[in-house]
C-alpha positions in Angstrom: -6.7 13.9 -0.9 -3.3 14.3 -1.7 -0.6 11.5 -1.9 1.5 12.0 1.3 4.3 9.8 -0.5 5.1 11.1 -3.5 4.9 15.2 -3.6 5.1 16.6 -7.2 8.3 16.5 -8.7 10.0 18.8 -11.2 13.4 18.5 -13.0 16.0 19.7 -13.0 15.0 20.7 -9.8 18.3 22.2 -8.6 22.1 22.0 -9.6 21.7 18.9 -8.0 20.0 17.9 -11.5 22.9 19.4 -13.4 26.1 17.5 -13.4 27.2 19.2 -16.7 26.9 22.8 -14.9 28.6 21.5 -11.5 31.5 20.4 -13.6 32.5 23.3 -15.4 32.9 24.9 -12.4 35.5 22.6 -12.0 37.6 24.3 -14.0 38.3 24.6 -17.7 40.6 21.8 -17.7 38.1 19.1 -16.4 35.4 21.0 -18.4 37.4 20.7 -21.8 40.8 19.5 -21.6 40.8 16.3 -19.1 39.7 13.3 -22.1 37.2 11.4 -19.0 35.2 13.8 -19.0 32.2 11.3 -19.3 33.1 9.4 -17.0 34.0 12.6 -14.6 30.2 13.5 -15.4 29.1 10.2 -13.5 30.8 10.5 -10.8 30.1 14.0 -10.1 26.2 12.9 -10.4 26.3 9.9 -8.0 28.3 12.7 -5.5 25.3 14.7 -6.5 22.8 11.8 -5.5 24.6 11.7 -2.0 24.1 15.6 -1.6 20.5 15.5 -2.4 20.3 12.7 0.3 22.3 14.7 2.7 19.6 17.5 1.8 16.9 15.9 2.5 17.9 14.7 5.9 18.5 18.1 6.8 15.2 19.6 5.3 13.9 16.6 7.6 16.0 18.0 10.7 14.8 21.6 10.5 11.2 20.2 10.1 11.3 18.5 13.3 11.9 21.4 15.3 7.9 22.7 15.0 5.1 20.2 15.5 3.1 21.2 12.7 5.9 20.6 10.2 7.4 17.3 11.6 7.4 15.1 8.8 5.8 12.0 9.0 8.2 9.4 6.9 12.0 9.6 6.4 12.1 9.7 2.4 15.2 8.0 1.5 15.6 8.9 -2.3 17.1 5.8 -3.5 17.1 2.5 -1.6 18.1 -1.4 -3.2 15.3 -3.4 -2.5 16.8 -7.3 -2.6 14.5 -10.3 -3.5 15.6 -13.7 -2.9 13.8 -16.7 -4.3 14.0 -18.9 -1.5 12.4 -15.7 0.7 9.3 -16.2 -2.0 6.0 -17.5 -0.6 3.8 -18.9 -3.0 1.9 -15.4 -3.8 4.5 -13.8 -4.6 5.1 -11.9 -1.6 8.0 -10.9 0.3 9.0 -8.8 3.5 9.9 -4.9 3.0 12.9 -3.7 4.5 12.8 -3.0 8.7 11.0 0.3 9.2 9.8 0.9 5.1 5.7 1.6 5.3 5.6 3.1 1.6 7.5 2.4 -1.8 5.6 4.8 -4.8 8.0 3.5 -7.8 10.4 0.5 -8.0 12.9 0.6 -11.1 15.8 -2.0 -12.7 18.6 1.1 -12.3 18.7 4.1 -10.9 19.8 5.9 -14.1 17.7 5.6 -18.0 15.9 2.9 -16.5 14.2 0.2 -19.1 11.9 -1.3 -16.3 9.6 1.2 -13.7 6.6 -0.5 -11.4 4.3 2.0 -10.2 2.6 1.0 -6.7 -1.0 -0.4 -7.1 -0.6 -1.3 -10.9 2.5 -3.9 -10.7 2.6 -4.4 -7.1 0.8 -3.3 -3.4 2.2 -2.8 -0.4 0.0 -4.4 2.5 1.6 -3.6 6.1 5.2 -4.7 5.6 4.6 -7.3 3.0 5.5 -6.6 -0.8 3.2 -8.1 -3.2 3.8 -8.5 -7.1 1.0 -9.1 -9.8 3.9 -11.1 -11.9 6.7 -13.0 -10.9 9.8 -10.8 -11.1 12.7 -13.7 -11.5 10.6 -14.1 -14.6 11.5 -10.6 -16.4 14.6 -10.4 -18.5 15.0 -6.9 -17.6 16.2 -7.3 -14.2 19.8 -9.3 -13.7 19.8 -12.1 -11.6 22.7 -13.4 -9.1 23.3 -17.1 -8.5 24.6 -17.6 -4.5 26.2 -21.3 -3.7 25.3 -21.8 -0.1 27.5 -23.7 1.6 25.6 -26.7 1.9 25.3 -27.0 -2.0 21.7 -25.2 -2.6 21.4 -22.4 -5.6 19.1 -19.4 -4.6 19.0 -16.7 -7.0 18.4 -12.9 -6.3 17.5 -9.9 -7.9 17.7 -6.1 -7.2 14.9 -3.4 -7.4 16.1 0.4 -6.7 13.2 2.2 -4.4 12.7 5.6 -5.4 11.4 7.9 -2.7 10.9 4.8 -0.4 9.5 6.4 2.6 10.4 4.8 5.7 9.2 5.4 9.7 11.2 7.0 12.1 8.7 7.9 14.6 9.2 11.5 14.1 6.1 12.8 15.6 6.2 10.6 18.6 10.2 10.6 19.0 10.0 14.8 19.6 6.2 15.4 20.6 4.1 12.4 21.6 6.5 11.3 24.2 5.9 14.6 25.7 2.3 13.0 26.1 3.0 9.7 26.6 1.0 8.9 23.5 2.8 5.8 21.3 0.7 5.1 18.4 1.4 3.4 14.8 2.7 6.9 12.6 -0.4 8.0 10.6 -1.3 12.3 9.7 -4.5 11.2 12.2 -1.7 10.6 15.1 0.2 13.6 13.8 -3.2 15.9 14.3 -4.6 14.1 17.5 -0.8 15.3 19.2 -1.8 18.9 17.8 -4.9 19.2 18.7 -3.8 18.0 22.2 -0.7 20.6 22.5 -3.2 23.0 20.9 -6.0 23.0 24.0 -2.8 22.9 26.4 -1.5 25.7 24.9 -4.6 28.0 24.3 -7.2 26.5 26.8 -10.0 24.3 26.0 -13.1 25.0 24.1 -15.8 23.2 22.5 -14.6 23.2 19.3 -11.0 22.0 20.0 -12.8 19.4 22.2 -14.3 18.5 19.2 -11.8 18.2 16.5 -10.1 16.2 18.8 -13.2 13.3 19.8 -13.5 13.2 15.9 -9.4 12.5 15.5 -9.5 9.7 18.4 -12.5 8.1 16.2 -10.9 8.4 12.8 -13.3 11.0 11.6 -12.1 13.3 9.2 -12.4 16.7 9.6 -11.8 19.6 6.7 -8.4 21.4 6.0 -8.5 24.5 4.6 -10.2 27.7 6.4 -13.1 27.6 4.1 -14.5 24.7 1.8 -17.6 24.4 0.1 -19.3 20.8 -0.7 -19.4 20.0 -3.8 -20.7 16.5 -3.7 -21.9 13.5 -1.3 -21.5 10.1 -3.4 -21.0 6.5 -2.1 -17.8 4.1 -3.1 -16.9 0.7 -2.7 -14.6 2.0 0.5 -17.0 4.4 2.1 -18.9 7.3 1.6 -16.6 10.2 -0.1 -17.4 14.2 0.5 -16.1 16.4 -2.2 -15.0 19.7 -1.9 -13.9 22.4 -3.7 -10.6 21.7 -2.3 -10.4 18.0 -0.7 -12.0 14.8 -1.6 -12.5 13.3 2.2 -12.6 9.8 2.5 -15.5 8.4 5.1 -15.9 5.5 7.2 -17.8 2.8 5.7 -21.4 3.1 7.1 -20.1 6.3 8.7 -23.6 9.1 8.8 -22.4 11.7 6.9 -23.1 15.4 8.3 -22.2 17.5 5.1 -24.8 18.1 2.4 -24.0 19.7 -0.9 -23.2 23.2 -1.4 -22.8 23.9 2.6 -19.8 25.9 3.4 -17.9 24.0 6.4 -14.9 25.5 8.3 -11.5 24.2 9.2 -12.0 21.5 11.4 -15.3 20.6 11.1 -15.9 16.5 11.3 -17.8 15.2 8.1 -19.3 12.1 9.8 -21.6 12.4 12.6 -20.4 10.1 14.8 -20.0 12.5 17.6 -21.6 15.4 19.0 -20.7 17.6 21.9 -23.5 19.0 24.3 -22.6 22.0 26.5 -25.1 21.0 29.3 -25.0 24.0 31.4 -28.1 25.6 33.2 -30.2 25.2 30.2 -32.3 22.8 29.2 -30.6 20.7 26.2 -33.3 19.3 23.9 -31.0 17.1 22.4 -30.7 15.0 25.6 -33.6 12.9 26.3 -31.8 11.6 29.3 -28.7 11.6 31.1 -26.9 8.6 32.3 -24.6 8.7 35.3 -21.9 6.4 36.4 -21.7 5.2 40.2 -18.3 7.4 40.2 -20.0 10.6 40.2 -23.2 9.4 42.3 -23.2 9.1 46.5 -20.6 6.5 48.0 -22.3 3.2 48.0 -24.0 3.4 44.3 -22.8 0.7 42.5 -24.6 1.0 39.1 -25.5 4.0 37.1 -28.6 5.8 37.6 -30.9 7.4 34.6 -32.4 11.1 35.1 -34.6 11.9 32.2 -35.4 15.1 30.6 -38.5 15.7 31.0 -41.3 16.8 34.1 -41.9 13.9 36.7 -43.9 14.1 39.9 -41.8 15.3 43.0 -43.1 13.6 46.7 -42.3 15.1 50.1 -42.9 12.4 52.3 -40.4 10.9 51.5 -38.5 13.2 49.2 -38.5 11.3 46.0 -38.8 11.6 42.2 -38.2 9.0 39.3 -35.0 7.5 38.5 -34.2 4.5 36.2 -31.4 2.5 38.1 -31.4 -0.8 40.5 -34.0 -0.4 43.2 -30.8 -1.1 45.3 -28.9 1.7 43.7 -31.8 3.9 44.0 -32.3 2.8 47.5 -29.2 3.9 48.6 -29.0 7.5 46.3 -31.9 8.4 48.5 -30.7 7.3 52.1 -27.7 9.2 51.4 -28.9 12.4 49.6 -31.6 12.7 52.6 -28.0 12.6 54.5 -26.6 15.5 52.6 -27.4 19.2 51.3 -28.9 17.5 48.5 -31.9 16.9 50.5 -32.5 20.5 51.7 -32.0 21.4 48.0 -34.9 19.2 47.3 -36.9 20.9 49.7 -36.5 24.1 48.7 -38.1 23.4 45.3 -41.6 21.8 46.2 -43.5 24.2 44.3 -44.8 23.0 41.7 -44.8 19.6 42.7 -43.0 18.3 39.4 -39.4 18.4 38.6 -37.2 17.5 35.8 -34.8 15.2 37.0 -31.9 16.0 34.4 -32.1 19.5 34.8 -31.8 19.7 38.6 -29.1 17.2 37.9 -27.3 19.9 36.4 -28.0 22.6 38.4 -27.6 21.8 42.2 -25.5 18.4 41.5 -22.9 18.8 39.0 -23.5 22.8 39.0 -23.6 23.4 35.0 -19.4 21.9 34.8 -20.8 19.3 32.6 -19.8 18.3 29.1 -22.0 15.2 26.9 -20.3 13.9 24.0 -23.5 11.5 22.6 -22.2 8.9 20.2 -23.6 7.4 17.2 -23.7 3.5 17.6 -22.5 3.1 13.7 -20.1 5.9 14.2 -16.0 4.3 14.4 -15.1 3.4 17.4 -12.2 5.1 18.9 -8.4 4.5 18.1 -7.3 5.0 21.5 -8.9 5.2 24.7 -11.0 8.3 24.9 -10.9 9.0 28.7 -7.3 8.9 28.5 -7.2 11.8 26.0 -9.9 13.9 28.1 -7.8 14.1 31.2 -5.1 15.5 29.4 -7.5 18.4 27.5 -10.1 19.1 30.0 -10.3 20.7 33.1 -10.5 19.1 36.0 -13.5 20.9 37.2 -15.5 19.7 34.5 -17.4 16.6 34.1 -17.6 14.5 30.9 -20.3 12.1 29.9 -20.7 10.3 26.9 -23.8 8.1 25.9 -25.5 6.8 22.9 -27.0 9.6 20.5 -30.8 9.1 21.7 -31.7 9.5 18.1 -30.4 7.2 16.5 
């Protein structure tokens, strides 16, 4: 996939690039009279580095105003990075400025530069720690400062210029996730989940937003462009990767892929299946061997979940009963108070034949077809946040949401 830190770069980019053209419209005097010139030029370009700064916060601004274009990072073009020795630990490791998450090139100047380390060759950034391969108080091409302390001690430091450091200003959450009372860790996973939320609030729920968003909350990745064609499945040393024609999608480790090669997938359809969504209306759902209730949805007094499977049982009259899997407590007491309610008459009004399917006239006179399984595969991720809290927000309140183990795995 593409690197979110570092977006392709061309130059000269802009005047911004061209001190030589934004000084001769100085004037013909500073352009060929005035005998500084040279030294004119470099202060017109470190003006020139300030605009592009300025710029870039403002391309930042107008982004924020639309959801789908709030950048994720501040990019702060140039940023001194300062390492002291005594802040070394013994593997070469020190703390990253407050708020920094990504650094894609570190250089000894910001101008003809004689030293340039490229993330993940010379150094690695591991949650705000900044880790070198070598020692740099050991390169001659970076000047070191000696600082007295007052109490006598020498400590010695050195200066690294950050080029498009990229630093967290919890843009997404700052002007849409506190909308939805969502505070997570910046990531384009926390930037889609508050989409896909806004999305179903905005044009109404369906099975496939429901969808794309249980795969977000689990980490699963989901493809990008309208229209994508598999070009391979392969295994690597972090996961299972899914190639495209377009993408190359990085998987959970372990993660059950659901793509195959050549299919043609559409936006937003999750590559691991870790999730699926069952519809279970008045239908039959084959998929569903069972269905597992929780004593919030079952008569007052159930304490424990009860099992109704899919499949023909015998139905008895006297008394009305069929077979459940539960506590014979919990069973005990569905009975006495069904036999209290309509539930009971319902019962009675569907003695012939004498076998039922429990599941099925679960859904039908019980929870009425507003029912919605999500079955989960037990070496699918597990979610990033909790996944209840994200349903209440995205699902109407007259429907009912299960989720359960995938009975086939």
């Amino acid at each position: 996939m593409k690197n979110p830190t570092l977006n392709p770069l061309r130059y000269p980019h802009s005047d911004l690039d061209r001190p030589e053209k934004v000084r001769s419209l100085l004037g013909s005097f500073w352009d060929h009279a005035y005998e500084g010139r040279e030294l004119l030029k470099w202060l017109i370009r470190a003006n020139l580095e300030l605009e592009r700064q300025r710029h870039q916060d403002l391309n930042e601004i107008a982004a924020c105003v639309g959801r789908k274009t709030v950048p994720l990072y501040h990019t702060e073009n140039w940023m001194p990075i300062t390492l002291r020795q005594s802040a070394m630990r013994a593997d070469l490791t020190w703390d990253l400025p407050a708020g920094v998450v990504a650094v894609p090139m570190l250089q000894n100047r910001m101008t003809n530069p004689s030293l340039v380390w490229i993330a993940g060759q010379e150094y690695v950034i591991e949650g705000a720690k900044l880790i070198f391969r070598q020692d740099p108080f050991q390169s001659p091409l970076l000047p070191q400062a000696v600082e007295i302390r007052p109490e006598g001690q020498r400590d010695q430091e050195v200066v690294l210029w950050a080029f498009k450091a990229q630093m967290d200003h919890e843009y997404v959450f700052k002007h849409f996730g506190c909308v939805l009372d969502d505070r997570q860790p910046t990531s384009q996973g926390y930037k889609d989940r508050i989409n896909a939320i806004m999305d179903i609030m905005v044009r109404g729920s369906s099975t496939a937003a429901l969808r794309a968003i249980v795969a977000m909350i689990h980490g699963i990745p989901v493809t990008l462009e309208p229209e994508e064609t598999v070009q391979a499945v392969c295994e690597a040393h972090t996961g299972p990767l899914v190639i495209t024609d377009s993408h190359v999608y990085h998987l959970p480790r372990g993660a059950p892929v659901a793509t195959y090669v050549g299919q043609n997938v559409r936006q937003g359809t999750p590559l691991v299946d870790a999730c699926v969504i069952v519809e279970a209306a008045w239908a039959a759902c084959s998929r569903l061997k069972e269905l597992t209730v929780p004593c919030n949805l079952l008569p007052t007094g159930v304490k424990g979940s009860l099992t109704f499977v899919n499949s023909d049982v015998t139905l008895t009259l006297d008394p009305v009963r069929f077979y459940l899997d539960g506590s014979p407590e919990d069973q005990s007491c569905f009975w006495e108070q069904s036999c209290q309610s309509a539930l009971h008459e319902t019962l009675t009004e569907h003695v012939a034949p004498m076998v039922i399917n429990p599941m099925q006239f679960l859904l039908r006179h019980v929870l009425r077809g507003n029912c919605m399984v999500i079955l989960k595969h037990p070496a699918g991720p597990p979610p990033i946040v909790p996944l209840n809290a994200i349903l209440q927000q995205v699902v109407p309140p007259q429907i009912t949401v299960l989720t359960q183990l995938l009975p086939d795995a």
